[in-house]
C-alpha positions, 0 to 999 in steps of 0.5 A: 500500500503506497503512503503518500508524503502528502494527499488532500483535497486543495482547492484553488483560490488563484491562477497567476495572481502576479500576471501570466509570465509564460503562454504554456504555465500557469502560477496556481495558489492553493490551500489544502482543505485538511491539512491547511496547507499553502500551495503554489504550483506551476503547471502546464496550463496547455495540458492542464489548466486550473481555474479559481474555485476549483478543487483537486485530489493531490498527491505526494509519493514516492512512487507510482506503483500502488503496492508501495514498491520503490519506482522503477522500471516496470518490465512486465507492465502487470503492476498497477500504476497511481498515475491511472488514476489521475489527469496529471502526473509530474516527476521532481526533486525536492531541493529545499527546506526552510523554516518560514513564519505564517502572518501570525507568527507561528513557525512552518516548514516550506518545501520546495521541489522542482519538476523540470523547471515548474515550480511547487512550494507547499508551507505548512505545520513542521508536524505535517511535514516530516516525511520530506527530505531534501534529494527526495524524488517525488511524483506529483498526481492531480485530479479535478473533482 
């Protein structure tokens, strides 16, 4: 069984609130619905575009392989896959942690990986946020409900 570093539903509360900077990505700003979570991710907007209001199942793992086996190369093509389940899939390294102060002064934890050049940032409560390490390779998953 695959234990995710993170899955919640987000919902987004802005796309490119600072302008669109490139014609195929767009910056969303989003809050995990339970674990309260800001999230700022850039996507594909070409492949994938995400509008305010919505809502999506994200998730953080590891691997894709849904009996929790380590990602790779699946010669036989037998075992069953997360990315079946979901519109979305990214590939990244989680390349920074840092302690960060919400606005009412309370310390988070701030994770920042990189997917290719797209960008995700995820701050949150350091309880929530202890299964992340830096050089981690994640798979990012989204799917609208």
């Amino acid at each position: 069984m695959v234990n995710p570093h993170f899955d919640d539903t987000i919902k987004v509360v802005g796309v490119d609130a600072d302008g669109k900077k490139y014609d195929k990505v767009s910056r969303v700003q989003a809050r995990g619905e339970e674990s309260d979570m800001h999230i700022v991710l850039d996507v594909n907007s070409q492949l994938y575009p995400m509008h305010a209001g919505e809502k999506y199942r994200m998730v953080l793992s590891q691997t894709l392989n849904e009996d929790g086996s380590a990602a790779t190369t699946n010669s036989g093509g037998s075992k069953k896959s997360l990315a079946d389940r979901f519109e979305y899939v990214m590939h990244g390294l989680l390349y920074k942690i840092a302690d960060d102060k919400n606005q009412s002064g309370d310390v988070e934890v701030a994770v920042y990986i990189s997917f290719g050049g797209l960008q995700l940032l995820m701050k949150g409560t350091p309880a929530k946020m202890g299964k992340f390490k830096v050089d981690q390779r994640l798979f990012l998953l989204l799917l609208k409900e």
